[in-house]
N, C-alpha and C positions, 0 to 999 in steps of 0.2 A: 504493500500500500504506500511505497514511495518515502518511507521515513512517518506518516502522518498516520498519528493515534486518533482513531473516533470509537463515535458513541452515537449509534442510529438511533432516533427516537421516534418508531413511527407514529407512533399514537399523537404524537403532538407535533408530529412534522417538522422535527428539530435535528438538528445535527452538532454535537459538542465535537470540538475538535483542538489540537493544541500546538500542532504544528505549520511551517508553515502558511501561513492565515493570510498573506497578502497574494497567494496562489490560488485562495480561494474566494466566489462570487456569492454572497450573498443575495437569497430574493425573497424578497419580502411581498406579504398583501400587495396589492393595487394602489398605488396614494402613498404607500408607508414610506419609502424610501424617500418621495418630493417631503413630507413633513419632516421627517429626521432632519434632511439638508436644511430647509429651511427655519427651521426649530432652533438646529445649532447656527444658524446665520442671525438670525432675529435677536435670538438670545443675546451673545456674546456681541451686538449691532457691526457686525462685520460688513466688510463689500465682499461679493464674491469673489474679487483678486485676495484680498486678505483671507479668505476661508483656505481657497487655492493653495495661499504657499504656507498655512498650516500644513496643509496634508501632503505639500510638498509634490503638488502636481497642474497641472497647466490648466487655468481660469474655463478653457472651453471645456475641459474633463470634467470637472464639476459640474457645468452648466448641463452637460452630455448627461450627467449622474439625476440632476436636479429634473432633467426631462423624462426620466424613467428609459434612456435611450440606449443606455446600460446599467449590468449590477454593477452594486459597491464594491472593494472586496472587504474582506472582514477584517482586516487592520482596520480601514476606516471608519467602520462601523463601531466596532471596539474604543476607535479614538472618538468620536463622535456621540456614544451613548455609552460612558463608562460604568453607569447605572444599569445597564441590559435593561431598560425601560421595554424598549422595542424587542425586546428579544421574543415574547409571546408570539410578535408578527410573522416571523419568519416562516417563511411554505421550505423554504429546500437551503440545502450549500452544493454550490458546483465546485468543480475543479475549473483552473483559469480556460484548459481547452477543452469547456464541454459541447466548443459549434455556436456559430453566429446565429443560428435560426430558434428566433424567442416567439416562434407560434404557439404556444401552452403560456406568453406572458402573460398576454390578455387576455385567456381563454374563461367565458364564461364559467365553466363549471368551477373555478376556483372561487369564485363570488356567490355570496350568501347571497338570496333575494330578500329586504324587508318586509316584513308586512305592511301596509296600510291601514292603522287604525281608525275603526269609527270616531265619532265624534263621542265627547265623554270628558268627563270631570279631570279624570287624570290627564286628559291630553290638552285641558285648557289650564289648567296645573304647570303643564311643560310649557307652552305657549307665556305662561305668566314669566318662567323662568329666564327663558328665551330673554325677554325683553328687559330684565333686571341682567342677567350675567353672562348671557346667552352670546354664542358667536356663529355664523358659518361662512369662513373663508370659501370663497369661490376664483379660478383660474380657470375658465374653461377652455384656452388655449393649450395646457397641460393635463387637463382634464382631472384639474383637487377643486373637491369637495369635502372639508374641513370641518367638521361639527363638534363645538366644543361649547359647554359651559365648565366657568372660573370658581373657583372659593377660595376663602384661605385654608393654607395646611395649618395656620397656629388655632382655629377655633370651628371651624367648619369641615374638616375630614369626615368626618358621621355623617354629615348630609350629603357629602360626595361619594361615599363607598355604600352606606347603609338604606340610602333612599334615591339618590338619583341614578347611580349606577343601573340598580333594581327595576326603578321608572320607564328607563331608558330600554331595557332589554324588555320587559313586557310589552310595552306597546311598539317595539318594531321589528320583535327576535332576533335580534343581534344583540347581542353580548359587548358593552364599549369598553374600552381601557381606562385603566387609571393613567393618568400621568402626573408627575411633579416636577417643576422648577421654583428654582428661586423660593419665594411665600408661599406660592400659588398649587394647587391641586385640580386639575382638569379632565373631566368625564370627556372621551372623546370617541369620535366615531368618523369614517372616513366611506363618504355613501352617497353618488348623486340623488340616487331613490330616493332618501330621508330628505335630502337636501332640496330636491325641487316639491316634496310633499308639502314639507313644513312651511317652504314658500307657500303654495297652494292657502295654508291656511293664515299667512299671515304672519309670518317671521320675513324679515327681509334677510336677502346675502347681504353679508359687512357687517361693520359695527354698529353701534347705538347712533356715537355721534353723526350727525348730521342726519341722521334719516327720522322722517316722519311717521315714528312706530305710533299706531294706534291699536287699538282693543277691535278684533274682529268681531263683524256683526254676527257672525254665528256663534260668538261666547257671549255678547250683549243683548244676544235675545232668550238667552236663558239665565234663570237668576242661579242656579245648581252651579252653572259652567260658570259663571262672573265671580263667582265664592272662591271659587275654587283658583282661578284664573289670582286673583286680589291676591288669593294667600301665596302661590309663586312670585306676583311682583315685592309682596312685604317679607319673604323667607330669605331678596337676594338684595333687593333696594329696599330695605326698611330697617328700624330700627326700637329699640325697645327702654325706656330710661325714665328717672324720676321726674316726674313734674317741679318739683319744689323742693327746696331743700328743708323746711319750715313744716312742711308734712310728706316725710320720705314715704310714706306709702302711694301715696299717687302717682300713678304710673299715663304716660303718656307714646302713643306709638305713632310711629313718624314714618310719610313714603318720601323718601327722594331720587330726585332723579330729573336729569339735566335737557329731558327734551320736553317742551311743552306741552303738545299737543297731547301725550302720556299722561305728564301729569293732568292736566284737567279730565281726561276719560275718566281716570282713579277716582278724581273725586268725583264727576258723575256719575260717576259706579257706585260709591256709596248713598251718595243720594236717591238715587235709584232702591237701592235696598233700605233704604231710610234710618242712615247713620247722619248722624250730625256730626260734621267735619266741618273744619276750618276750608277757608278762599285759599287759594295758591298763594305761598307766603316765599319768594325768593324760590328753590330749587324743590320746595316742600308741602306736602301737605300731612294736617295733624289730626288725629282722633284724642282728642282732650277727655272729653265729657266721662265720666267713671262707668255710668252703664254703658255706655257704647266702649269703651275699652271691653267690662268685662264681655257683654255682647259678642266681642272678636274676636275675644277667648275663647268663649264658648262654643260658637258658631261656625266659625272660621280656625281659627288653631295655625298652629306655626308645624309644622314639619321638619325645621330648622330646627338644630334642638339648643342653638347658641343662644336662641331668643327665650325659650323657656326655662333657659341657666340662668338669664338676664332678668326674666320677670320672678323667678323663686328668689334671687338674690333681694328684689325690690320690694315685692311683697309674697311673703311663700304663701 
């Protein structure tokens, strides 16, 4: 076997190996390898020449790597995700001469289909998330579709592994990954399916800013899906804290969040369900009033469980 020790894994489609490593190509999911490159480019705010002569190889190779136009080999990979984050992803290891012909790259049978869920509490749930922390990178000249929501690692982990993870494979039978950098802990998924669905109902591609994310009328014509919808904008833009400091038990919860048009649906969403909220105050709106706090307790509830650390702390 040419000097190289392995270790087949077929059940998990993996290959452990310890020799020679820049001999060999790594291949990854569909998407995975564009994310990795771009992941460590973002991250560490490189240009692709500077990525280049980390790896110590010519700015078009990378480019070539970043188009999915070749595999990596697994030095790179290795220098690149020294965490084996990505390592789940991996379908195969080749040897450097296993043949130019990458007809099984794109091959459909290596791709899950999503499902398409109905309409439903949980998925206006997701849609709320969406719009507080929610991302989906799109490049369709590359063909990434990037589906991520953010938390922090220092207080929010349990929401990202113990309910969104969860969330996320129910209603679309794919299984997404954890990831972690920096602060940050991110539920991801790499899926045009998903990606042009969740448009469909109303998530935009890109970020928050600048876009005119509003509350679709198929979770505003139901009061079940607007409850539900609230408590993902308040589990990811909201927050939980004393009113006063003169009477620490009064608890006040707060939405924020930096696009307009958002925040006023929020609060005519609650008005709608006949909460008495504060006017759009700066980047904010407030539920003051003590029965309609506990009201949203009751009713509504956080899923987040940083929020209900936060309000035991205030008032157990």
């Amino acid at each position: 076997m040419d000097g190289q020790e392995r270790l087949l894994a077929t059940k998990d489609k993996l290959i452990y190996f310890k020799n020679n490593s820049f001999r060999m190509r790594v291949k990854f999911r569909k998407g995975v390898q564009r994310e990795l490159l771009l992941s460590a480019k973002t991250c560490r705010k490189w240009t692709w020449r500077e990525l280049a002569n980390i790896l110590r190889v010519n700015e078009r190779t990378v480019r070539g790597w970043y188009g999915e136009e070749a595999l990596i080999p697994a030095a790179v990979w290795q220098k690149l995700d020294p965490g084996k984050i990505y390592q789940t992803e991996i379908v195969e290891m080749k040897d450097e001469g296993w043949g130019r012909s990458r007809g099984g790259f794109h091959s459909r049978g290596n791709l899950k289909h999503a499902k398409k869920p109905k309409n439903s509490g949980r998925l206006a749930e997701l849609v709320g998330i969406f719009f507080g922390d929610g991302n989906i990178y799109v490049n369709e000249k590359y063909g990434i579709y990037q589906i991520r929501i953010a938390s922090s690692r220092r207080d929010e982990a349990d929401y990202s592994t113990q309910f969104l993870k969860p969330l996320v494979s129910e209603l679309f039978g794919i299984p997404p990954r954890i990831m972690t950098q920096n602060g940050g802990i991110y539920v991801c998924l790499d899926s045009r399916e998903i990606a042009e669905y969740l448009r469909k109902k109303g998530v935009p591609w890109g970020g928050k800013s600048g876009q005119s994310v509003r509350i679709p009328p198929w979770i505003n014509d139901n009061a079940n899906y607007l409850e539900s919808c609230l408590r993902g904008l308040l589990d990811t833009d909201g927050s939980v804290y004393k009113l006063s400091n003169k009477d620490p038990k009064l608890v006040r919860i707060s939405f924020k969040n930096k696009n307009p048009a958002l925040l006023n649906d929020v609060r005519q969403s609650f008005v709608r369900l006949n909460y008495n909220v504060s006017k759009v105050v700066g980047d904010n709106v407030f539920i003051t009033r003590q029965a309609d706090v506990r009201r949203y307790i009751k009713e509504i509830g956080f899923h987040n469980r940083k929020h209900v650390i936060r309000l035991g702390k205030i008032a157990p």
